[in-house]
PyMOL Python script that loads the backbone (N, CA, C, O; Angstrom):
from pymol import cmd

cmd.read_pdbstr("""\
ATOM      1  N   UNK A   1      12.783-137.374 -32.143  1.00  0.00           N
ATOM      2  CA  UNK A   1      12.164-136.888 -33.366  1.00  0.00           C
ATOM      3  C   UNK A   1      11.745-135.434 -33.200  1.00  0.00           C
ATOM      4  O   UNK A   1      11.329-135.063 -32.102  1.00  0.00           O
ATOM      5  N   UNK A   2      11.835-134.531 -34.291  1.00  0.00           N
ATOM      6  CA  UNK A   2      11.155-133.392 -33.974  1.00  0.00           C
ATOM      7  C   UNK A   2      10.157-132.869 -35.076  1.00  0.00           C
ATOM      8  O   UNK A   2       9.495-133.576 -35.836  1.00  0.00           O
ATOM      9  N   UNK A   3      10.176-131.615 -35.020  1.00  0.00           N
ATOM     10  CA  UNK A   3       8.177-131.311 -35.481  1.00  0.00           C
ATOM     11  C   UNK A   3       8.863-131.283 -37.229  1.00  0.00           C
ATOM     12  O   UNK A   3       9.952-130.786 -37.515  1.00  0.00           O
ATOM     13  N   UNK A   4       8.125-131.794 -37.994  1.00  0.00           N
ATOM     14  CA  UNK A   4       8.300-131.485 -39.403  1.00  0.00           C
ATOM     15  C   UNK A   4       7.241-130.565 -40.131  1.00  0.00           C
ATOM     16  O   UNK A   4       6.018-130.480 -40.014  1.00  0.00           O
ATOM     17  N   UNK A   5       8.000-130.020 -40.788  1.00  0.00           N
ATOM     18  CA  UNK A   5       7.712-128.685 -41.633  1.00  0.00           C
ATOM     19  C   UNK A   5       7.429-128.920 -43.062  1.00  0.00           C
ATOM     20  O   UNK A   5       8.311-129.140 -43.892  1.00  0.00           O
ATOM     21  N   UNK A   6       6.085-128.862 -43.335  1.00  0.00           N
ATOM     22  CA  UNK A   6       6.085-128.607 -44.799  1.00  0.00           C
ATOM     23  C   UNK A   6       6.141-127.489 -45.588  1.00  0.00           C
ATOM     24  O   UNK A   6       5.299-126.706 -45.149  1.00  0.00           O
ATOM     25  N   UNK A   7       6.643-127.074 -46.422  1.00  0.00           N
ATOM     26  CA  UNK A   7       5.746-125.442 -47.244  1.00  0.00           C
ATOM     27  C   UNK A   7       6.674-125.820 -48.742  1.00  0.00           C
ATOM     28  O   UNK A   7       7.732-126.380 -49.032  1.00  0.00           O
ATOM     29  N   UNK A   8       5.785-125.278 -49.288  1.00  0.00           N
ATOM     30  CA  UNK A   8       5.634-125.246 -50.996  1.00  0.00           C
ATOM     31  C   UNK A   8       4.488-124.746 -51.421  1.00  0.00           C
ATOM     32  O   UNK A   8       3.674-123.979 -50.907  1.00  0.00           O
ATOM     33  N   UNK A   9       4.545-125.294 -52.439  1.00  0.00           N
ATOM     34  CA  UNK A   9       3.093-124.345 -53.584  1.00  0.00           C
ATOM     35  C   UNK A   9       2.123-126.082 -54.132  1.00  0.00           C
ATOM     36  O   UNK A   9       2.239-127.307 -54.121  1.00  0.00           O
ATOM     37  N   UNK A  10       1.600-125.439 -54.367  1.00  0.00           N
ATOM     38  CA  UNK A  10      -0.102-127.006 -55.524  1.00  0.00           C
ATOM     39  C   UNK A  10      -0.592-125.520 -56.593  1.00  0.00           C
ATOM     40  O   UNK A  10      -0.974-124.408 -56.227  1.00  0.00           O
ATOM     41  N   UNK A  11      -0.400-126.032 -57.890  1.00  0.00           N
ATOM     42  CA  UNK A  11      -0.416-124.986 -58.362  1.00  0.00           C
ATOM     43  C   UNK A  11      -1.780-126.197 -59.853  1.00  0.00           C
ATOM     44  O   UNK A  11      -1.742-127.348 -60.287  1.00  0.00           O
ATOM     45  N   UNK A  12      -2.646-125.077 -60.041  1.00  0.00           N
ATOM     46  CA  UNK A  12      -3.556-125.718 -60.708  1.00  0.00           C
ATOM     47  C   UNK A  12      -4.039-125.089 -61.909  1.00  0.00           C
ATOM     48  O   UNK A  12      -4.181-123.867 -61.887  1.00  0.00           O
ATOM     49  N   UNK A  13      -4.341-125.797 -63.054  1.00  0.00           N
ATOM     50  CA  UNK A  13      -5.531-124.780 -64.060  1.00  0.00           C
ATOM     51  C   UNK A  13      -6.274-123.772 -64.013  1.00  0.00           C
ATOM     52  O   UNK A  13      -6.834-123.713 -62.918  1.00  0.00           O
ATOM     53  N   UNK A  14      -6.568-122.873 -64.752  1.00  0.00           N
ATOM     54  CA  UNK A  14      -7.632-122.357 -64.375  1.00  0.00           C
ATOM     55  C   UNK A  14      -9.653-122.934 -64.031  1.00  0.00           C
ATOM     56  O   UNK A  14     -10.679-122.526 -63.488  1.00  0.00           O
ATOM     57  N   UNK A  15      -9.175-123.968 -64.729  1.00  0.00           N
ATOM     58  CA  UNK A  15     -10.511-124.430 -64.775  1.00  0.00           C
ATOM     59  C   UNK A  15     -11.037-125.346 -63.706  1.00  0.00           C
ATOM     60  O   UNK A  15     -12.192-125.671 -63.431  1.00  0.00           O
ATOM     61  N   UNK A  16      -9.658-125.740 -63.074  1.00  0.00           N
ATOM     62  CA  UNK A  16      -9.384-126.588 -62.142  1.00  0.00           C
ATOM     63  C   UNK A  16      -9.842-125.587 -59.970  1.00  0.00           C
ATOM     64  O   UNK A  16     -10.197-125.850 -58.821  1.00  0.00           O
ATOM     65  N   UNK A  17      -9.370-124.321 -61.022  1.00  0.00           N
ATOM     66  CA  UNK A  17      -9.357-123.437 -59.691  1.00  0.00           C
ATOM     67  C   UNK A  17     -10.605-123.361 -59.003  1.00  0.00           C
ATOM     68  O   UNK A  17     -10.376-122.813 -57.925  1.00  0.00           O
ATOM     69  N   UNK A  18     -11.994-123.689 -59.121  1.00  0.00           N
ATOM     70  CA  UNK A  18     -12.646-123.334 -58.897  1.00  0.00           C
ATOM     71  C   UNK A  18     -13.089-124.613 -57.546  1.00  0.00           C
ATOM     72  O   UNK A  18     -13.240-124.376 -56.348  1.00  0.00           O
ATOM     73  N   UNK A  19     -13.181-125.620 -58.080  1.00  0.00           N
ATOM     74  CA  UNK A  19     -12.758-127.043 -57.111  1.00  0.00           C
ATOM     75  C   UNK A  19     -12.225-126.805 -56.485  1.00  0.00           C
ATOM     76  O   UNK A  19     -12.938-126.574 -55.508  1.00  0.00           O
ATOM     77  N   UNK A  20     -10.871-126.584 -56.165  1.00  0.00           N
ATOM     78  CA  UNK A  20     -10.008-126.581 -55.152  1.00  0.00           C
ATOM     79  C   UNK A  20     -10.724-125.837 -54.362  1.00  0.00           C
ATOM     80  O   UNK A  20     -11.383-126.263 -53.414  1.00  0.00           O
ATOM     81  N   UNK A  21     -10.603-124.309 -54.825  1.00  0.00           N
ATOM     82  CA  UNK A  21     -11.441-123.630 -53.445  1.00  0.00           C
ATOM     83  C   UNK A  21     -12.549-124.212 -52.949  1.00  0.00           C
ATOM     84  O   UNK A  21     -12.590-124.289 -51.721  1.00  0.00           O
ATOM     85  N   UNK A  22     -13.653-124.736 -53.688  1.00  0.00           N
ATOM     86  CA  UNK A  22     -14.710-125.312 -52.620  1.00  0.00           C
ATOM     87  C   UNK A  22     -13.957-126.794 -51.898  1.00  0.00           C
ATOM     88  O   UNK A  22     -14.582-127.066 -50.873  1.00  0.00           O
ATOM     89  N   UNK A  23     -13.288-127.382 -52.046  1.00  0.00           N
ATOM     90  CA  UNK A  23     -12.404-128.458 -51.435  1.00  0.00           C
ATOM     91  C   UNK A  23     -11.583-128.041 -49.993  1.00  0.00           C
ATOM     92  O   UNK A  23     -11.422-128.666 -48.945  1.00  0.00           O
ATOM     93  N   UNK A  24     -11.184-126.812 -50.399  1.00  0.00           N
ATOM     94  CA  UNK A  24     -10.076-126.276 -49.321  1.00  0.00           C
ATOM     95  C   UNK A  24      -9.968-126.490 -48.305  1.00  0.00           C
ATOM     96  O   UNK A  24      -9.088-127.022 -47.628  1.00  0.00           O
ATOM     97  N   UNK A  25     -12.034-125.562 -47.890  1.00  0.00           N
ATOM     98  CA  UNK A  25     -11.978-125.175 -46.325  1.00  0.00           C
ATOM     99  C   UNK A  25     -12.250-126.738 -45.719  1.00  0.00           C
ATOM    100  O   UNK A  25     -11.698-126.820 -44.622  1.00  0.00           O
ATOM    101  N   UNK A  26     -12.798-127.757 -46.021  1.00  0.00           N
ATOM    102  CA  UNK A  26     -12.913-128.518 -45.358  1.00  0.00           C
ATOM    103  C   UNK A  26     -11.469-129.638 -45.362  1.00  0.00           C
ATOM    104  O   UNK A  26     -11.419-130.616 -44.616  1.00  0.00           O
ATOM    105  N   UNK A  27     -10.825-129.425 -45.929  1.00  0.00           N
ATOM    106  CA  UNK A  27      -9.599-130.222 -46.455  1.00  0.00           C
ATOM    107  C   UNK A  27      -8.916-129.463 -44.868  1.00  0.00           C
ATOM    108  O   UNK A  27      -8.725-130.116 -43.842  1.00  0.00           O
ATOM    109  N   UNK A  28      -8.689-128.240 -44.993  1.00  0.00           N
ATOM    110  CA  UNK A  28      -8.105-127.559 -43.980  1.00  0.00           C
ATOM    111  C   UNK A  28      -8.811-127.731 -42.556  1.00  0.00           C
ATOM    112  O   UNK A  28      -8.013-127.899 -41.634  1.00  0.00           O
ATOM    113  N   UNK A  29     -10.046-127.719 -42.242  1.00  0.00           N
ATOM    114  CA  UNK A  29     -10.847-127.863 -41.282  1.00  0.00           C
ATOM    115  C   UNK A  29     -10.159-129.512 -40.660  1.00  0.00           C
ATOM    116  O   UNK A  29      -9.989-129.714 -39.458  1.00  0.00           O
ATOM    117  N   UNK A  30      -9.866-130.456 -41.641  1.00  0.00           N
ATOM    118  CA  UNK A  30      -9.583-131.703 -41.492  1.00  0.00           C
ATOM    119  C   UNK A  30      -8.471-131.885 -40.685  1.00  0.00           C
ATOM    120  O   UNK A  30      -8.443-132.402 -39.568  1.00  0.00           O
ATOM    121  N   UNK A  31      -7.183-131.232 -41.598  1.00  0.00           N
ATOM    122  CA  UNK A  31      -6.001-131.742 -41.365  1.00  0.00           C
ATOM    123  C   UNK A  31      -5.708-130.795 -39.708  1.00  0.00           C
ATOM    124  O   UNK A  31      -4.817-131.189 -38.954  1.00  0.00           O
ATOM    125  N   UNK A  32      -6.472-129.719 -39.389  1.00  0.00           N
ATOM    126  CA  UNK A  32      -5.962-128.977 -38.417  1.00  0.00           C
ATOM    127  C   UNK A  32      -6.633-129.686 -37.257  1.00  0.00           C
ATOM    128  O   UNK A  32      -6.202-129.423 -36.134  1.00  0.00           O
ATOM    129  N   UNK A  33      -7.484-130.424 -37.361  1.00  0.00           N
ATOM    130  CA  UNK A  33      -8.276-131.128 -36.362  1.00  0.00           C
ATOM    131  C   UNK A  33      -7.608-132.623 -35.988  1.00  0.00           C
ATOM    132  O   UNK A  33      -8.039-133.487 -35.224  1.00  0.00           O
ATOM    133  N   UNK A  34      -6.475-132.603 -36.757  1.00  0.00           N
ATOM    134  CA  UNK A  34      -5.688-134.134 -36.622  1.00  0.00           C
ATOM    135  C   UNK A  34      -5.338-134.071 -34.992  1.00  0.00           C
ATOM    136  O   UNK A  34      -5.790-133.206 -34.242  1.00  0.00           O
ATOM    137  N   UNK A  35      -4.444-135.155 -34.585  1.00  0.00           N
ATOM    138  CA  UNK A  35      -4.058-135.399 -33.355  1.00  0.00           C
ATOM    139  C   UNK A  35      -2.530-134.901 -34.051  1.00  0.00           C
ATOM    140  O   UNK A  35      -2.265-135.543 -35.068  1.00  0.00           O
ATOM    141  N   UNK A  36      -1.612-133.983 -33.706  1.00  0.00           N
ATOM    142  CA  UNK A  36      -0.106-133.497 -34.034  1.00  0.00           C
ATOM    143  C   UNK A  36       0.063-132.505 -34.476  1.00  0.00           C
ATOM    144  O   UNK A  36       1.169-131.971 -34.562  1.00  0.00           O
ATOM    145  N   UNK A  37      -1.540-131.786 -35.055  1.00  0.00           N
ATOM    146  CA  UNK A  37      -0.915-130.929 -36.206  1.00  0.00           C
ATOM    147  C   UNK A  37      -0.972-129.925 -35.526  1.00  0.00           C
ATOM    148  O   UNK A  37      -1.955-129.817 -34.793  1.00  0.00           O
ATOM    149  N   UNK A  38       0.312-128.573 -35.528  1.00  0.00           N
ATOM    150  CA  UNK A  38       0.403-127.624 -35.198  1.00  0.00           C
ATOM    151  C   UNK A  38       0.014-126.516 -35.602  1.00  0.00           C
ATOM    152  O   UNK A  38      -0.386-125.581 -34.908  1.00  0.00           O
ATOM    153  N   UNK A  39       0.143-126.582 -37.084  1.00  0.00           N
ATOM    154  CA  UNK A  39      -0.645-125.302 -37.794  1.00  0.00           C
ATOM    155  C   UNK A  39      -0.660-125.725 -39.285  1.00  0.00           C
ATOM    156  O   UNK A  39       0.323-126.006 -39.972  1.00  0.00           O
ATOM    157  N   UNK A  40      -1.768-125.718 -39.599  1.00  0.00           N
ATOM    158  CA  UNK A  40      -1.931-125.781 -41.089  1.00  0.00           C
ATOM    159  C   UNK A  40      -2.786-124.315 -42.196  1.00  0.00           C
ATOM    160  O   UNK A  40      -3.728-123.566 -41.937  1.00  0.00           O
ATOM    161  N   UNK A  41      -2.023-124.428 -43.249  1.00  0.00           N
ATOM    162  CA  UNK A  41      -2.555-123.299 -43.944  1.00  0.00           C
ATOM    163  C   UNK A  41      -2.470-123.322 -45.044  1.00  0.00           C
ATOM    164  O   UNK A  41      -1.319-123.566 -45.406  1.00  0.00           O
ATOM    165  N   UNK A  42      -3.292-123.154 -45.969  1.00  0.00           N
ATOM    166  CA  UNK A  42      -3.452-123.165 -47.658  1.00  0.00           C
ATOM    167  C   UNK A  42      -3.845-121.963 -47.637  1.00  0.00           C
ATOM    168  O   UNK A  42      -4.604-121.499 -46.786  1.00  0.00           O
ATOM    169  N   UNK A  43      -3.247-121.216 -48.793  1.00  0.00           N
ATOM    170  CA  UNK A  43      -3.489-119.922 -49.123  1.00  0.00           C
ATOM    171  C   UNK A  43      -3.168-119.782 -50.687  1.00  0.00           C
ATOM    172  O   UNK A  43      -2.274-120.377 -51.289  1.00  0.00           O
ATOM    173  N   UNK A  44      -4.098-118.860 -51.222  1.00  0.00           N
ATOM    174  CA  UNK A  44      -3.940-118.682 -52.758  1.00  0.00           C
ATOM    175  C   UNK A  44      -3.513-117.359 -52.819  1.00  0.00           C
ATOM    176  O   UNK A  44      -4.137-116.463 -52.251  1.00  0.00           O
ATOM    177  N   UNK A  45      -2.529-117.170 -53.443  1.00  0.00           N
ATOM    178  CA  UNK A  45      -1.282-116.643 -53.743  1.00  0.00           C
ATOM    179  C   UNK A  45      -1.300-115.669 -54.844  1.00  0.00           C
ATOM    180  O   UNK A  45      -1.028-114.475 -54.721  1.00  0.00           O
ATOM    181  N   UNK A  46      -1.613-116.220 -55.841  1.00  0.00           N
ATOM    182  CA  UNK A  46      -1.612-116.068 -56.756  1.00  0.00           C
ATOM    183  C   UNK A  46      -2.606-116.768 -57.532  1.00  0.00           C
ATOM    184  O   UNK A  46      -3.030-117.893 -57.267  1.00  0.00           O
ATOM    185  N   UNK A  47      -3.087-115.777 -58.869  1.00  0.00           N
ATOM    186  CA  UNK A  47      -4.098-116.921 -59.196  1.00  0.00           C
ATOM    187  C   UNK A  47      -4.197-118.135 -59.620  1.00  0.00           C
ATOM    188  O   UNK A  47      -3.580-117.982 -60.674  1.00  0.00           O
ATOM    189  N   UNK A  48      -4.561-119.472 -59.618  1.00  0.00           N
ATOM    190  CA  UNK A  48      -4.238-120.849 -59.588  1.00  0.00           C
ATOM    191  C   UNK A  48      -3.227-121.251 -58.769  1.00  0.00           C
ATOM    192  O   UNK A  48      -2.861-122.426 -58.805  1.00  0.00           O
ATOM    193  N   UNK A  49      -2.619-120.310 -57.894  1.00  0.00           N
ATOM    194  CA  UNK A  49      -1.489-121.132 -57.356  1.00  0.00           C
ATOM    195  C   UNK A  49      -1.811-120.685 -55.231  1.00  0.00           C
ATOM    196  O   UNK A  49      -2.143-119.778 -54.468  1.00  0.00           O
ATOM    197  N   UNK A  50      -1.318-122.376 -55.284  1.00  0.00           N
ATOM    198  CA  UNK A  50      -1.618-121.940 -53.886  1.00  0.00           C
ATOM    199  C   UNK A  50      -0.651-122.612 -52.820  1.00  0.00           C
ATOM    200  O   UNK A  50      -0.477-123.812 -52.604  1.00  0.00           O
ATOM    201  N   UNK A  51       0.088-121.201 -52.047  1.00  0.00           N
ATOM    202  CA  UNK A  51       0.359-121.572 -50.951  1.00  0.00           C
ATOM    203  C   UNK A  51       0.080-122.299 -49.728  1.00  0.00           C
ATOM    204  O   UNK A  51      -0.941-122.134 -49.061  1.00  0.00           O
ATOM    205  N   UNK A  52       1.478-123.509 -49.316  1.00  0.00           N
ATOM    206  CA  UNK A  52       1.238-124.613 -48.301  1.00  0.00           C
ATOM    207  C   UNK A  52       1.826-124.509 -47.146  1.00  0.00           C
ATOM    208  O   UNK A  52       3.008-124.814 -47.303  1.00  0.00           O
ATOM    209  N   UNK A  53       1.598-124.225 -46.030  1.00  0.00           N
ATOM    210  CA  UNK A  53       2.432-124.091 -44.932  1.00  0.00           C
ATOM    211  C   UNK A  53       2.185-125.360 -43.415  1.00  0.00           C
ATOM    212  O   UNK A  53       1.333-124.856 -42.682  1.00  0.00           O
ATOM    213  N   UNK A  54       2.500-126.252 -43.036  1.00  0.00           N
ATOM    214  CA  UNK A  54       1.711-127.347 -42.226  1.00  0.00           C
ATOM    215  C   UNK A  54       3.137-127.622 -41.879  1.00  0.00           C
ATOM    216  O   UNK A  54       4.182-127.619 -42.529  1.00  0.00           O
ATOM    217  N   UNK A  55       2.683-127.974 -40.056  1.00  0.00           N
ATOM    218  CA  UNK A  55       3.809-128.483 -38.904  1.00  0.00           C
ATOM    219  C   UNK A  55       3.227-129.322 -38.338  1.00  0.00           C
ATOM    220  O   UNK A  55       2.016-129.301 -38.118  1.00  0.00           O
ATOM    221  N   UNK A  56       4.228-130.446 -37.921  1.00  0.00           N
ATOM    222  CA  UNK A  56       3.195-131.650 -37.217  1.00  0.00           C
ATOM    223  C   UNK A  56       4.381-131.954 -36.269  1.00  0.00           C
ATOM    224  O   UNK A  56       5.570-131.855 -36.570  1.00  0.00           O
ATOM    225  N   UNK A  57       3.713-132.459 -34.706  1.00  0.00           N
ATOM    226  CA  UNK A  57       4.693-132.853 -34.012  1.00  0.00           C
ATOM    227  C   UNK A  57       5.654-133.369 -34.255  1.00  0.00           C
ATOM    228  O   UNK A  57       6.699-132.832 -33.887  1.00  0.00           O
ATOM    229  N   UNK A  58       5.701-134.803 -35.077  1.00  0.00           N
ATOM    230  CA  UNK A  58       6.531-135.466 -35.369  1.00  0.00           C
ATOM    231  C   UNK A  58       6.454-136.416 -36.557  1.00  0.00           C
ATOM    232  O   UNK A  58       5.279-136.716 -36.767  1.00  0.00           O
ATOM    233  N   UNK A  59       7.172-136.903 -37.277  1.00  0.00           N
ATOM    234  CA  UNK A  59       6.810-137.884 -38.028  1.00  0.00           C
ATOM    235  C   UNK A  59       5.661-138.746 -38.428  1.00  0.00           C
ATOM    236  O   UNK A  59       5.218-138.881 -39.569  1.00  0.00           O
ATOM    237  N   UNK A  60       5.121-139.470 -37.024  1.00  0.00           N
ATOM    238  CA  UNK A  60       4.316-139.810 -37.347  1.00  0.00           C
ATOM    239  C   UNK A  60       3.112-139.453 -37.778  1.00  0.00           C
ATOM    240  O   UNK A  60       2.319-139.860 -38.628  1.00  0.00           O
ATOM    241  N   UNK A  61       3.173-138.354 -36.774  1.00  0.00           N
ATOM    242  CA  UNK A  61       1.389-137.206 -37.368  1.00  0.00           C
ATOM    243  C   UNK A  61       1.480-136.697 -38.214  1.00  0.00           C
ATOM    244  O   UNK A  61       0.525-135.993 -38.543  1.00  0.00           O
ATOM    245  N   UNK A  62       2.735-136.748 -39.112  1.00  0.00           N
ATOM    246  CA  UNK A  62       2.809-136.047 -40.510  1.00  0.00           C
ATOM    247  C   UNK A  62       2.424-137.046 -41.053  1.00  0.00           C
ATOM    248  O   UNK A  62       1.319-136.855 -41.561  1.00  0.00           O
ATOM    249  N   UNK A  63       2.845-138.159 -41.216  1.00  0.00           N
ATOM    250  CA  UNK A  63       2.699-139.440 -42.115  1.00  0.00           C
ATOM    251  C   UNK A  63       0.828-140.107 -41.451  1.00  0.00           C
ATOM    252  O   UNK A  63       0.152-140.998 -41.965  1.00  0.00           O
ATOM    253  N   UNK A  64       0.584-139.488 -40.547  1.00  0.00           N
ATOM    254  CA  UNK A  64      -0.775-140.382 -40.562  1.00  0.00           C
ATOM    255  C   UNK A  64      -1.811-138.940 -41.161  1.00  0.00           C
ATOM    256  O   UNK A  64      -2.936-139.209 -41.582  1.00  0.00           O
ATOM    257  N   UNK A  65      -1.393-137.635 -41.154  1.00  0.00           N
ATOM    258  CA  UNK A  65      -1.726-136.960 -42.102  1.00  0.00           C
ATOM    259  C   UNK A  65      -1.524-136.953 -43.473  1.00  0.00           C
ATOM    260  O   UNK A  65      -2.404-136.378 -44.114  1.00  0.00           O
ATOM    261  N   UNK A  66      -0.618-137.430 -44.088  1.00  0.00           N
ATOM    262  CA  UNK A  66      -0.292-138.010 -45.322  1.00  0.00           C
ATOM    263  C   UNK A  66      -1.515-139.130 -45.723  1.00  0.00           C
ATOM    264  O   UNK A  66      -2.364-138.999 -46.604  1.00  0.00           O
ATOM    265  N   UNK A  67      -1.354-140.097 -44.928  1.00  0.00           N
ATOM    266  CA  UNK A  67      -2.364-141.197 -45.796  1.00  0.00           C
ATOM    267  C   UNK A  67      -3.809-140.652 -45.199  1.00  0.00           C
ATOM    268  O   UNK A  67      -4.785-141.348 -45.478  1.00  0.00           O
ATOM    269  N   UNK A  68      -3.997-139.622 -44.507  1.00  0.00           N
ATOM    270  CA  UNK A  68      -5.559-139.948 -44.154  1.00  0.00           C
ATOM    271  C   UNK A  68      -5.965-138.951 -45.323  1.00  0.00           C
ATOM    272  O   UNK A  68      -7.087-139.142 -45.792  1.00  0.00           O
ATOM    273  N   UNK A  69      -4.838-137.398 -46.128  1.00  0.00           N
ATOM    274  CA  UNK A  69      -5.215-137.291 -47.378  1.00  0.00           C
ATOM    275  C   UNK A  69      -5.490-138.143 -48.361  1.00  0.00           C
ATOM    276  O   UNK A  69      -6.540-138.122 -49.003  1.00  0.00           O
ATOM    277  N   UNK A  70      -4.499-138.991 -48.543  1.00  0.00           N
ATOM    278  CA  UNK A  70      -4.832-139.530 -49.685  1.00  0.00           C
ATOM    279  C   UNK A  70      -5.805-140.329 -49.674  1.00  0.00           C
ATOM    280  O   UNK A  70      -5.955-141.067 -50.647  1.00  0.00           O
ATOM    281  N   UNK A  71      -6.545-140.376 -48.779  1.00  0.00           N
ATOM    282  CA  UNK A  71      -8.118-141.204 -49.205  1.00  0.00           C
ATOM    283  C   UNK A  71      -9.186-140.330 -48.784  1.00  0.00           C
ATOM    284  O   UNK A  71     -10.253-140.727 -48.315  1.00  0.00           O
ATOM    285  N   UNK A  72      -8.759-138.746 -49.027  1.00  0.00           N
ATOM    286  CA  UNK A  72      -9.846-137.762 -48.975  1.00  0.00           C
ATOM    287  C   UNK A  72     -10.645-136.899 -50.122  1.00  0.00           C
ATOM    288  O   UNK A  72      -9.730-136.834 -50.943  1.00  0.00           O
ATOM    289  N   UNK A  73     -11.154-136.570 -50.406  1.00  0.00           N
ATOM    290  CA  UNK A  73     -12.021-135.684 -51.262  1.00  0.00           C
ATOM    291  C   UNK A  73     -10.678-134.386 -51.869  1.00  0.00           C
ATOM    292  O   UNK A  73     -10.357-134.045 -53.007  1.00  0.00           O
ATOM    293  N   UNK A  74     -10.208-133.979 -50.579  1.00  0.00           N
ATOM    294  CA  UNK A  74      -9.083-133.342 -51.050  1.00  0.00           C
ATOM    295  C   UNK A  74      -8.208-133.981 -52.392  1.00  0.00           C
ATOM    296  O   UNK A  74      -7.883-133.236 -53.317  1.00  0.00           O
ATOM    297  N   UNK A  75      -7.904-135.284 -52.388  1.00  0.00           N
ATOM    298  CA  UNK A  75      -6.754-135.949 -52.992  1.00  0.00           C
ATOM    299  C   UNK A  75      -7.621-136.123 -54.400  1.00  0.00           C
ATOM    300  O   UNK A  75      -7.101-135.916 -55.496  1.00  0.00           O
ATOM    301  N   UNK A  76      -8.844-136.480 -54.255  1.00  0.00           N
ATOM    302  CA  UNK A  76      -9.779-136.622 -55.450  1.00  0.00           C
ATOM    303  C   UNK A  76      -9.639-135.620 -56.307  1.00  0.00           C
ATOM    304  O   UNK A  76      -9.493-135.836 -57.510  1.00  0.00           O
ATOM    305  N   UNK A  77      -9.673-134.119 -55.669  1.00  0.00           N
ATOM    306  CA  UNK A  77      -9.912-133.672 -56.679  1.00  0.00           C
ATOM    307  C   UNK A  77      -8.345-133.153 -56.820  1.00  0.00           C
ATOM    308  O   UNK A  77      -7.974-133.512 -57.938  1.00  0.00           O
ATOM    309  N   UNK A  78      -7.778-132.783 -56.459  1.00  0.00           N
ATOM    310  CA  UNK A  78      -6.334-132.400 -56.606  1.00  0.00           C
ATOM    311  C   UNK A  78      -4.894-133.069 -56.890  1.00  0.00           C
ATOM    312  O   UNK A  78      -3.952-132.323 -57.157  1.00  0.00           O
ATOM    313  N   UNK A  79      -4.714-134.447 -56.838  1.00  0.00           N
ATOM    314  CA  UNK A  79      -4.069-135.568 -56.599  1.00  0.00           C
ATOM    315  C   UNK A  79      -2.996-135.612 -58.476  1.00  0.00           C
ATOM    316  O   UNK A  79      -2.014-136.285 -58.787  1.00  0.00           O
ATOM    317  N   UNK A  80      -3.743-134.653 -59.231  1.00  0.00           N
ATOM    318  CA  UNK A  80      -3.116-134.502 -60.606  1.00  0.00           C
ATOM    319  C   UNK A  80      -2.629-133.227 -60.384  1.00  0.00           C
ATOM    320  O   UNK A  80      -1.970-132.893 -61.368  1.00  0.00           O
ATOM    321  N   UNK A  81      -2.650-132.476 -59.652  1.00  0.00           N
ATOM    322  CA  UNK A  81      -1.673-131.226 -59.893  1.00  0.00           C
ATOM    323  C   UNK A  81      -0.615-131.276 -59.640  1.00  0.00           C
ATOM    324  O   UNK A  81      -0.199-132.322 -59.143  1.00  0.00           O
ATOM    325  N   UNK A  82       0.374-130.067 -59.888  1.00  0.00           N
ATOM    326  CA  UNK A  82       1.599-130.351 -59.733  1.00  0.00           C
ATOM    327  C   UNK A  82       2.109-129.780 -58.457  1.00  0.00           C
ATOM    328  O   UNK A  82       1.536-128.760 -58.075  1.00  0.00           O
ATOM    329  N   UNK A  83       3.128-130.271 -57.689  1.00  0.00           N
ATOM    330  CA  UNK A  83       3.192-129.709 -56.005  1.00  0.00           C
ATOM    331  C   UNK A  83       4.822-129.900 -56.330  1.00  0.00           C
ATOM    332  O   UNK A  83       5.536-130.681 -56.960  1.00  0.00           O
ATOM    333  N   UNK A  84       4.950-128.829 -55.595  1.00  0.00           N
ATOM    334  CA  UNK A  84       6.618-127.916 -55.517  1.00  0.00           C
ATOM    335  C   UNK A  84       6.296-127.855 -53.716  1.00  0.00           C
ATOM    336  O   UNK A  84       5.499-127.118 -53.135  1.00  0.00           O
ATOM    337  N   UNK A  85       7.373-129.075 -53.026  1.00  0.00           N
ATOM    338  CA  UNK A  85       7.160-128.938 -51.446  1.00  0.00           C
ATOM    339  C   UNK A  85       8.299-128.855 -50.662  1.00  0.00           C
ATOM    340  O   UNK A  85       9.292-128.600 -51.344  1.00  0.00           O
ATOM    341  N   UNK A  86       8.379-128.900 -50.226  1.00  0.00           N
ATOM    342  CA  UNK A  86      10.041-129.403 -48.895  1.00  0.00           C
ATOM    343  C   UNK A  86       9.569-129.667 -47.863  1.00  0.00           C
ATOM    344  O   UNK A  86       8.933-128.826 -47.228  1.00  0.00           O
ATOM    345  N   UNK A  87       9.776-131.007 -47.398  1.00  0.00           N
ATOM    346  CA  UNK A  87       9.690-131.204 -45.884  1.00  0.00           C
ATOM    347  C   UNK A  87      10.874-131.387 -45.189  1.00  0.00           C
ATOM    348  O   UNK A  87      11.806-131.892 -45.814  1.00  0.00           O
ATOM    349  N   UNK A  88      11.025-131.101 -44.094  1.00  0.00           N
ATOM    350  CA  UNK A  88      12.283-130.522 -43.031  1.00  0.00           C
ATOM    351  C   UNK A  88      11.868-130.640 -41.583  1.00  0.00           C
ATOM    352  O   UNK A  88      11.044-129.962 -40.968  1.00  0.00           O
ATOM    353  N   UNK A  89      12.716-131.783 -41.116  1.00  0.00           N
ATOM    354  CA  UNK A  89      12.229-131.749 -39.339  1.00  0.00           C
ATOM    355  C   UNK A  89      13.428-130.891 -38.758  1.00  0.00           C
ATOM    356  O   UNK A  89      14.647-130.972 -38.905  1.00  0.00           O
ATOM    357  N   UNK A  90      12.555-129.984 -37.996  1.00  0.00           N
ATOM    358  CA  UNK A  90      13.381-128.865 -37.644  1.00  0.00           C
ATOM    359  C   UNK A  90      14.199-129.239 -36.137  1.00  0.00           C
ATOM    360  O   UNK A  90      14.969-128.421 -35.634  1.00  0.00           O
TER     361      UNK A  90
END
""", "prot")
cmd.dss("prot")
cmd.show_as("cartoon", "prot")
cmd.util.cbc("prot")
cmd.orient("prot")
């Protein structure tokens, strides 16, 4: 197996924008503290729109990063936007 690559965009409302950023740093603090993850990064780009960049050893630490979002504060508040991604094990 090898390391998989995410990057795309989460692109949100304006009204919506303001959540996300207070969500971010700890969303990010989270996923970089996993057991696999190589580098994670959210960055806003543009306004409402925000750049995704995250590598994980392998499959599995991507996928146990996957579900440990979706039952996070992150997913709460963001889980309705729209996400433009590609994942790719390199």
């Amino acid at each position: 197996m090898g390391v998989i690559r995410l990057e795309g965009r989460l692109t949100c409302l304006p009204e919506d924008a303001d959540r996300v950023r207070l969500a971010l740093p700890e969303h990010i603090r989270l996923s970089r503290a996993e057991p696999g993850c190589l580098s994670f990064d959210v960055t806003e780009t543009a306004p409402c729109e925000f750049t995704v960049a995250e590598r994980f050893v392998d499959r599995a630490a991507f996928d146990a990063h996957q579900t440990r979002t979706r039952a996070s504060d992150w997913w709460r508040v963001t889980s309705h936007m729209p996400r433009s991604f590609e994942v790719v094990e390199e």
